[in-house]
N, C-alpha and C positions, 0 to 999 in steps of 0.2 A: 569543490566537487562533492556532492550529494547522491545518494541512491533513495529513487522513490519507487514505493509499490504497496500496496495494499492488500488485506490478508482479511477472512474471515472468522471472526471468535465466535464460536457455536454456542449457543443459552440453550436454556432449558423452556421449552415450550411452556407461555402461559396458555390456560383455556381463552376461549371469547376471540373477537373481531380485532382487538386491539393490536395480538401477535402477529399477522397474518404479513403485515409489510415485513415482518423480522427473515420470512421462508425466503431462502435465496434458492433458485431456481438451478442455477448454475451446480451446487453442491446437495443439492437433496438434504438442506438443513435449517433450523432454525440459527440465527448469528445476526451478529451486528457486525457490519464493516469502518474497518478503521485503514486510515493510509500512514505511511511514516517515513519520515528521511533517513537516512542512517549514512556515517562517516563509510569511509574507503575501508574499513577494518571491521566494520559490524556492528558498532557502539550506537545504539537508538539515541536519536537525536531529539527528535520530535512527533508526536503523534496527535490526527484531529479527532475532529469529534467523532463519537458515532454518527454511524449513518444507519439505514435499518439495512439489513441482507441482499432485499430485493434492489439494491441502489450499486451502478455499476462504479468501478475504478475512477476513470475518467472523469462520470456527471459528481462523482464526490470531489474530486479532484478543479474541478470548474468553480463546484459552491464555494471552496476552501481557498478560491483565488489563487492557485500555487506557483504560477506563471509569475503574476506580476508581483509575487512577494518575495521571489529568487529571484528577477530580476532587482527589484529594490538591495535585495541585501548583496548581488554581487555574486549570484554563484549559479552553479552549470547543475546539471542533474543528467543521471542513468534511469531511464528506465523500460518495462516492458513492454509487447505490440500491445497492453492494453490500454499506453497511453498515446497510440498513433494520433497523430492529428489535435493533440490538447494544445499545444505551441500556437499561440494564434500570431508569430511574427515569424516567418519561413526565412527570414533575411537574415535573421541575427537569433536563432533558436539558443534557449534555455533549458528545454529538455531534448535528449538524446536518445533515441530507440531506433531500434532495430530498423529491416525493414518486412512488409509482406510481401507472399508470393499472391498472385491472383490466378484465376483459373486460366487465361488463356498464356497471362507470364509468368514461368518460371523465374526464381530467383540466378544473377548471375555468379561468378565465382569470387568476384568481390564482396557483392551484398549476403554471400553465405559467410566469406570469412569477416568481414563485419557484426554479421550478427554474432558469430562465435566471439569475437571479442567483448561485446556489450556483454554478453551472458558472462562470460568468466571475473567480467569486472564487477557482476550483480551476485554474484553468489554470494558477496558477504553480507546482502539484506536477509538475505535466510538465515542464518545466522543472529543475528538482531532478534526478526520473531521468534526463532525458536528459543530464544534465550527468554523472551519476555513469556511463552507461553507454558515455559514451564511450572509458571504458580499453577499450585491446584487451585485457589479458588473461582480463576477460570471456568473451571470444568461445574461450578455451582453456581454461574452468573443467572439471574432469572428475575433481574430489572430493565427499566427503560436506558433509552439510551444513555441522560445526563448522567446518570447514576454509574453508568458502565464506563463514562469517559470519566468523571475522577478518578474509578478503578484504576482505568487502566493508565491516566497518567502519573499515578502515586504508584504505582508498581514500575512503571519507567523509569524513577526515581531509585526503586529499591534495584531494579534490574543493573543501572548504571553502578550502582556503591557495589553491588555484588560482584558486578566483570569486573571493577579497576580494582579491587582488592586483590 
């Protein structure tokens, strides 16, 4: 069992046309988004590449094949409503979320205490990010993407030595 969700690491705005995918709309910021797995305890497991800002949870999560690559290896995943509907086999699902409410259904008392569950079983991916985003040099990123994902998986690296220690 895996927890999946994706988080945005905010850059430093270049000038020029080039940036402009980086603005994520959602958060009023320049960033790169990245998704990650993380164990039942909070321990980052794995994380993909960048994506730019503007690019949601899900369609990152489609380019990254994450479906049929937990299915290969054998394992289940938690995660948020913003991965509703990425499971493209409803019969034998590998990822788990929540559910929503729509405008004319309310959620019932089951699918509330459902969702409480997923949620308290996900709070240890918070956990994970904030552990990895405590490098400062984060807070100085102000390249492209390829550049940002060896960043950030060589700090994954350091972030892992630093929690088991």
């Amino acid at each position: 069992m895996v927890l999946l969700d994706g988080t945005l690491v905010r850059t430093r705005r270049r000038t020029g046309d080039e940036n402009r995918p980086n603005y994520s709309g959602k958060h009023k910021v320049h960033g790169l988004l990245f998704l990650a797995l993380t164990d039942e305890k909070g321990n980052l497991v794995w994380i993909s590449a960048a994506k730019p800002g503007r690019s949601s949870e899900i369609t990152a999560a489609r380019h990254n094949k994450i479906c049929a690559k937990l299915r290969e290896a054998g394992l289940g995943a938690l995660a948020d409503l913003g991965f509703v509907g990425l499971d493209d086999d409803p019969a034998d699902p590998v990822i788990v979320t929540g559910c929503r409410a729509t405008r004319g259904h309310p959620l019932t008392k089951a699918q509330k205490e459902a969702n409480r569950l997923v949620s308290r079983e996900r709070a240890a991916n918070e956990h994970g990010f904030a552990d990895l985003k405590n490098w400062r040099i984060l807070t100085k990123v102000r390249m492209n993407a390829r550049h940002s994902t060896a960043l950030l998986r060589a700090l994954l690296v350091l972030t892992n030595a630093e929690v088991s220690r």
